[in-house]
C-alpha positions as a Markdown table, in Angstrom:
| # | Residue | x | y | z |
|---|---|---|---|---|
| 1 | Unk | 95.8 | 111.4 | 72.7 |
| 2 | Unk | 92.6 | 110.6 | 71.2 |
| 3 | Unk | 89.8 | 109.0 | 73.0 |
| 4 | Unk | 89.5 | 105.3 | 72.3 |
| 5 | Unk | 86.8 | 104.5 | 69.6 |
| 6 | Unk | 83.7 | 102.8 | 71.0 |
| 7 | Unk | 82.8 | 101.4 | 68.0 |
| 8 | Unk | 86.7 | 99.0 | 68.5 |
| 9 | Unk | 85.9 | 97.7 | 71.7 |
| 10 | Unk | 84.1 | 94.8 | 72.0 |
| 11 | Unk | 80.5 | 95.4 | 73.7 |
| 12 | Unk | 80.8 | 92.7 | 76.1 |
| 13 | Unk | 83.9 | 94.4 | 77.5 |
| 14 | Unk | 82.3 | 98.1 | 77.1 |
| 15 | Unk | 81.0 | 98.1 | 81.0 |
| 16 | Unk | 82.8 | 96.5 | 83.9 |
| 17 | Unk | 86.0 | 95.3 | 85.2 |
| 18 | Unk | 89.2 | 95.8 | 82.9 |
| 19 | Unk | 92.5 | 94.6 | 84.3 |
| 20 | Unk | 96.2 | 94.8 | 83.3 |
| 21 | Unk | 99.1 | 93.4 | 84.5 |
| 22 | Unk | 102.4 | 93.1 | 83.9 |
| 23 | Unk | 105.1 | 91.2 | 85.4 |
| 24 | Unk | 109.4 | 91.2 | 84.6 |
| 25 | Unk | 111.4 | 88.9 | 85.7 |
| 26 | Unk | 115.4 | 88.1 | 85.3 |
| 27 | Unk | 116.7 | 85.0 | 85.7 |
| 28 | Unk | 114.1 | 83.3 | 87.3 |
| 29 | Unk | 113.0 | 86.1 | 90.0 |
| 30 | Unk | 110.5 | 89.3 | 89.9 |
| 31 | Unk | 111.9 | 91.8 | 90.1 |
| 32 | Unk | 108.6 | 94.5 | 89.3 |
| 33 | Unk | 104.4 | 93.8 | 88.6 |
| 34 | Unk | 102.7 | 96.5 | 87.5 |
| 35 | Unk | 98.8 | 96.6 | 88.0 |
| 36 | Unk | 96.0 | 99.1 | 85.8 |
| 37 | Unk | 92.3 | 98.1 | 87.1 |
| 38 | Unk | 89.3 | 100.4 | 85.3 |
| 39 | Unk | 86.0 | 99.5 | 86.1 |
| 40 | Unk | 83.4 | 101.6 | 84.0 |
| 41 | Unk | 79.9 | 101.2 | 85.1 |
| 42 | Unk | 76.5 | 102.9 | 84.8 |
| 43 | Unk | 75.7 | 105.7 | 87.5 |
| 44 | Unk | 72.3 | 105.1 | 87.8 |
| 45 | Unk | 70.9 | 102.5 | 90.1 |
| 46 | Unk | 68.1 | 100.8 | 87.6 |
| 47 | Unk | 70.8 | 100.3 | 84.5 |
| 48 | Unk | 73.6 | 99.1 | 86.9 |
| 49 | Unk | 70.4 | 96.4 | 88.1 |
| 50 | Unk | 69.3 | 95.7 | 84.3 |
| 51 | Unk | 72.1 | 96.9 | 81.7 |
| 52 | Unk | 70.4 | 97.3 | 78.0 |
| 53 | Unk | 71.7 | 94.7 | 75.7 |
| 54 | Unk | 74.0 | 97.2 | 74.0 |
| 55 | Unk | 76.1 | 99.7 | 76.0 |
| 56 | Unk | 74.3 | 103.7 | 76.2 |
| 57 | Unk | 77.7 | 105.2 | 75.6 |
| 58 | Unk | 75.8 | 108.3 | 76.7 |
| 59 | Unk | 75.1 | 107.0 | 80.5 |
């Protein structure tokens, strides 16, 4: 597949914590929860401290 398209993802969500989960149930009772976490975060130490305004897809 692809790689997802920067430009689509909202830059408030571009860096840090993304979560998923899901969760079936039958009749009342769960029976299966299925987790994703992705955190995506600046290597270096001075833009994890003070992140530019607008993601630096190249960091």
């Amino acid at each position: 597949a692809d790689a997802p398209n920067p430009a689509l993802i909202p830059e408030s969500d571009a860096v840090g914590v993304t979560v998923v989960l899901i969760t079936c149930t039958y009749r009342g009772q769960e029976f299966i929860r299925i987790g994703y976490y992705v955190n995506n975060e600046y290597t270096d130490a001075e833009l994890r401290e003070n992140p530019p305004l607008k993601p630096d897809y190249g960091q």
